[in-house]
C-alpha positions in Angstrom: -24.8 9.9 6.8 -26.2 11.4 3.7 -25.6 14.9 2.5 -24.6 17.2 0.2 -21.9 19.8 0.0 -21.5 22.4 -2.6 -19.4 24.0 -5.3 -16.5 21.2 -4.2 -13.1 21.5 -6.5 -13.2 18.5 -8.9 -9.7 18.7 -9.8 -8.1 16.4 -6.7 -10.6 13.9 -7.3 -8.9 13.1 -11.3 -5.5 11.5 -12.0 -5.3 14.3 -14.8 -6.0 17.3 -11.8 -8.1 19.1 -14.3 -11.5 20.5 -13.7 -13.9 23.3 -11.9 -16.4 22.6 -9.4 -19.3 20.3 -8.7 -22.9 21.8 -8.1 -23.4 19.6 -5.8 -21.1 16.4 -4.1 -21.8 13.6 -1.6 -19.8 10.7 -1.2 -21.1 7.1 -0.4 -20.1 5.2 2.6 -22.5 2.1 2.2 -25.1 0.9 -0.4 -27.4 2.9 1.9 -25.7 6.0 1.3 -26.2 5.4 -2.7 -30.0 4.8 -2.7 -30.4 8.0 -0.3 -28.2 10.3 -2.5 -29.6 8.8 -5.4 -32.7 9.3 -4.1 -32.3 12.9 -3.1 -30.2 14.2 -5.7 -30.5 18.1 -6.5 -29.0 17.6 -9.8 -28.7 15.0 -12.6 -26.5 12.1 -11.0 -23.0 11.5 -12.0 -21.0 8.4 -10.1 -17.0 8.9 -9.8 -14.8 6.1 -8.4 -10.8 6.7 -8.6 -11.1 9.4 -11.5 -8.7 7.8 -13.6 -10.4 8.0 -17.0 -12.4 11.0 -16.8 -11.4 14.4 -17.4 -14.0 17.4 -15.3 -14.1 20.5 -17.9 -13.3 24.2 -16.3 -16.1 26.2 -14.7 -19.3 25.2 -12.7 -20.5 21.4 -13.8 -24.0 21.0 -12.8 -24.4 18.0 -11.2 -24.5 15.8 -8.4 -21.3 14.0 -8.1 -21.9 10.9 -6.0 -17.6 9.4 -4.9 -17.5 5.7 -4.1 -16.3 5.2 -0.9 -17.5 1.9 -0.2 -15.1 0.2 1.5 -14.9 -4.0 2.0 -12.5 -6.3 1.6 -14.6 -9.9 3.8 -14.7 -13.6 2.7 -18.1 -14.9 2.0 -16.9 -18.6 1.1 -13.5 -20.5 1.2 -12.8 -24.3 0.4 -9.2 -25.8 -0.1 -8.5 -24.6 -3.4 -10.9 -21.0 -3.4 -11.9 -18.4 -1.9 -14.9 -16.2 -2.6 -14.1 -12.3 -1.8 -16.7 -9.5 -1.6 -15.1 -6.1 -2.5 -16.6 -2.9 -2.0 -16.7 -0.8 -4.7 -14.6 2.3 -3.1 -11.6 0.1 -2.4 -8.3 1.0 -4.5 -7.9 -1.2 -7.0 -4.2 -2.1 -6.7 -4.5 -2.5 -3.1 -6.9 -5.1 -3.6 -5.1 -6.7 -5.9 -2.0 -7.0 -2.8 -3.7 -7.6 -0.1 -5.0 -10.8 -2.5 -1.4 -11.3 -3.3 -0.4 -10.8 0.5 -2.7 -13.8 1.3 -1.5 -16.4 -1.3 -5.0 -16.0 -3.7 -4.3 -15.7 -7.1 -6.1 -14.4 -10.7 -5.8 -10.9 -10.0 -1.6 -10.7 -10.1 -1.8 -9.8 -13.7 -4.1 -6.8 -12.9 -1.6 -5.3 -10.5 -0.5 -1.3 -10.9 -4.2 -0.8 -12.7 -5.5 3.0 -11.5 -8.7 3.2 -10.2 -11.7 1.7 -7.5 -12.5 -2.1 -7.5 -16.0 -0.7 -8.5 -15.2 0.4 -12.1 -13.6 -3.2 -13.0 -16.3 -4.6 -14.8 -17.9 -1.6 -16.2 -14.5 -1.9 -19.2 -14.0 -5.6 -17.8 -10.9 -4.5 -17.2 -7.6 -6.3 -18.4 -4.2 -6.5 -19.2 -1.6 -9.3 -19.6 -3.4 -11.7 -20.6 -6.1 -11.2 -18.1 -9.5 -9.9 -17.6 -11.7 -9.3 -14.5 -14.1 -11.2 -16.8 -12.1 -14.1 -15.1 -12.7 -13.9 -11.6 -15.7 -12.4 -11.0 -19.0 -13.9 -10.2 -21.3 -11.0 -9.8 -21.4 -7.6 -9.8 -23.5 -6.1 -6.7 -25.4 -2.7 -8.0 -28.2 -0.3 -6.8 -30.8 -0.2 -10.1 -31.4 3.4 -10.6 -34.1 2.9 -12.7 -35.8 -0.2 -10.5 -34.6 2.1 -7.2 -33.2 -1.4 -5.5 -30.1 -3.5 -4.9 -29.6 -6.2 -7.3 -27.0 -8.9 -8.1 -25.2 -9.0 -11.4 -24.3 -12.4 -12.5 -21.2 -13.2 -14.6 -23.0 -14.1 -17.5 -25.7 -11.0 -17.2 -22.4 -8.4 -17.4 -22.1 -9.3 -21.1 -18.3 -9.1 -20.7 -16.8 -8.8 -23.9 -13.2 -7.0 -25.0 -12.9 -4.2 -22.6 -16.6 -3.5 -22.7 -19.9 -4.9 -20.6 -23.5 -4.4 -20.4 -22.4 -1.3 -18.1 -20.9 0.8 -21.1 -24.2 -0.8 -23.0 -27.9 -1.7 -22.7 -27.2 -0.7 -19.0 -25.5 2.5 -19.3 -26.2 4.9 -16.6 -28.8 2.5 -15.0 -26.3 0.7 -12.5 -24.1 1.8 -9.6 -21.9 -1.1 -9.0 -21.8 -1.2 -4.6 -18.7 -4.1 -4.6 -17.8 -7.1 -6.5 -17.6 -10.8 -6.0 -14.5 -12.3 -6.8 -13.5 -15.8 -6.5 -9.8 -16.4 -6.3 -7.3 -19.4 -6.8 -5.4 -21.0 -3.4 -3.6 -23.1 -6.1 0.5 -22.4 -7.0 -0.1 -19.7 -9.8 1.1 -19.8 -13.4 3.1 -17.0 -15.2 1.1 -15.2 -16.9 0.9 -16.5 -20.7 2.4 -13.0 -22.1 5.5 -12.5 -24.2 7.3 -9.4 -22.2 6.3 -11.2 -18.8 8.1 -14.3 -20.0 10.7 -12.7 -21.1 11.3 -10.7 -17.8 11.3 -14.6 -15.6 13.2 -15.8 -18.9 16.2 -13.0 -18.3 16.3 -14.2 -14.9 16.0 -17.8 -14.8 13.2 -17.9 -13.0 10.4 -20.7 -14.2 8.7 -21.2 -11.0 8.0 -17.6 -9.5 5.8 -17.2 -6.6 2.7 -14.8 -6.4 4.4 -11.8 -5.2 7.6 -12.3 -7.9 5.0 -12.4 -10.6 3.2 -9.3 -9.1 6.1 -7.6 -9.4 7.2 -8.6 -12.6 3.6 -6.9 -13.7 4.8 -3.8 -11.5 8.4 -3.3 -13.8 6.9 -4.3 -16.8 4.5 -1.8 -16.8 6.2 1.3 -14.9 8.4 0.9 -18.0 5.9 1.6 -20.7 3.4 4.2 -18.5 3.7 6.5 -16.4 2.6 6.1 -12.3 -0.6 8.9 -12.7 0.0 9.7 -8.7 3.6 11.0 -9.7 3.0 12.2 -13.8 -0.6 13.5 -14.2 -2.2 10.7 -17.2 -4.8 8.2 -17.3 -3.0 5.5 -17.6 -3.9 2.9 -20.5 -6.7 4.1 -22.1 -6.7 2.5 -25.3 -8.0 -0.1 -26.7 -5.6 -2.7 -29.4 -7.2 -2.9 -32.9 -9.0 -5.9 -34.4 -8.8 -6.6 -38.3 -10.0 -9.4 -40.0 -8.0 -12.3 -41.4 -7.2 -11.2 -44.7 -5.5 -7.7 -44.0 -3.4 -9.8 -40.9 -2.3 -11.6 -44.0 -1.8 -8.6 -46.3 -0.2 -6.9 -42.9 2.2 -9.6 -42.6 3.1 -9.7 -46.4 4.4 -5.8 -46.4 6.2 -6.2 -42.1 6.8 -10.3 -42.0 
């Protein structure tokens, strides 16, 4: 049920364990919860998922911080080769991404050891490896704070581009993603078309990995270039890889061939 407690400690709610108190604090259980607490809010709204890439300044933060805890992890359609998975929006990312593994579904492998709720994929279309969430997911389920209703985002209508969507855009601070459709592959899966992840089966002679080896490979791969924030206090991978155009990639490549 619905309700609000106050002056709650931020900093156990942020991979960086920084931060003072929230005003006020409720955390969402169901889509229900997040039209009532949106609804009722005492203070301007702020939505936090697996604090990951937010940092809570020092002192007293006037607002109304609404957690995710939407939980879900259900089927909603299966043939031979697919399998369409609702995801709440509270569920931790990385044990999504196993349980998927667990079962034999592929397309989230390469996402493996990402920080964060399943929620707060789309809103950077998140990525690494050489994929995106852009990839799997069919829509994006939401309560419209401006329409005050649920409502479906399709594929298309995220606007997915390089780590970016209509959620960081046009619809900034109108949607609160509630879970995400998924549809995943039942079909052998394919190493992941990345040069250190081909490297790592290369070294060990290994061209036909299953789903789990490749999920692991992710796992090493990336343990050795960041840190685990639930042992080092970080936000991960925050950046995002520069794009030039093709004449200074030529000039680039005349000065470091």
């Amino acid at each position: 049920m619905m309700g609000f407690q106050e002056y709650v400690p931020l900093s156990s709610y942020t991979t960086f364990k920084l931060g003072g108190q929230a005003r006020y604090f409720s955390e969402a259980l169901t889509a229900d919860d997040v039209a009532a607490i949106a609804s009722h809010a005492p203070a301007p709204l702020m939505v936090l998922g697996g604090g990951s890439n937010l940092i809570f300044r020092d002192g007293l933060i006037e607002r109304c911080v609404m957690k995710m805890a939407l939980k879900g992890f259900d089927i909603v359609e299966e043939s031979a080769d697919t399998v369409a998975l609702a995801v709440g929006a509270g569920e931790d990312w990385d044990s999504v991404v196993a349980r998927a593994v667990e079962r034999g579904w592929s397309g989230l492998e390469a996402l493996s050891a990402i920080p964060g709720t399943a929620g707060a994929t789309p809103v950077q279309n998140v990525g690494a490896y050489g994929r995106e969430i852009a990839d799997v997911l069919i829509e994006a389920r939401a309560y419209d704070l401006l329409e005050r209703k649920p409502v479906a985002i399709s594929r298309d209508d995220c606007r997915f581009a390089y780590r970016d969507s209509i959620f960081k855009q046009a619809g900034s601070g109108r949607f609160v993603i509630t879970a995400v459709l998924l549809k995943l592959s039942k079909n052998k899966p394919a190493i992941p078309a990345y040069r250190d992840i081909h490297a790592y089966f290369a070294e060990r002679q290994n061209l036909v990995p299953s789903l789990a080896e490749i999920r692991q490979a992710i796992i090493e791969v990336r343990s050795r270039k960041l840190p685990d924030p639930s042992v080092i206090a970080s936000a991960g991978s925050f950046f995002k890889n520069p794009i030039v155009g093709k004449e200074q990639a030529e000039e680039l490549l005349k000065d470091f061939p």
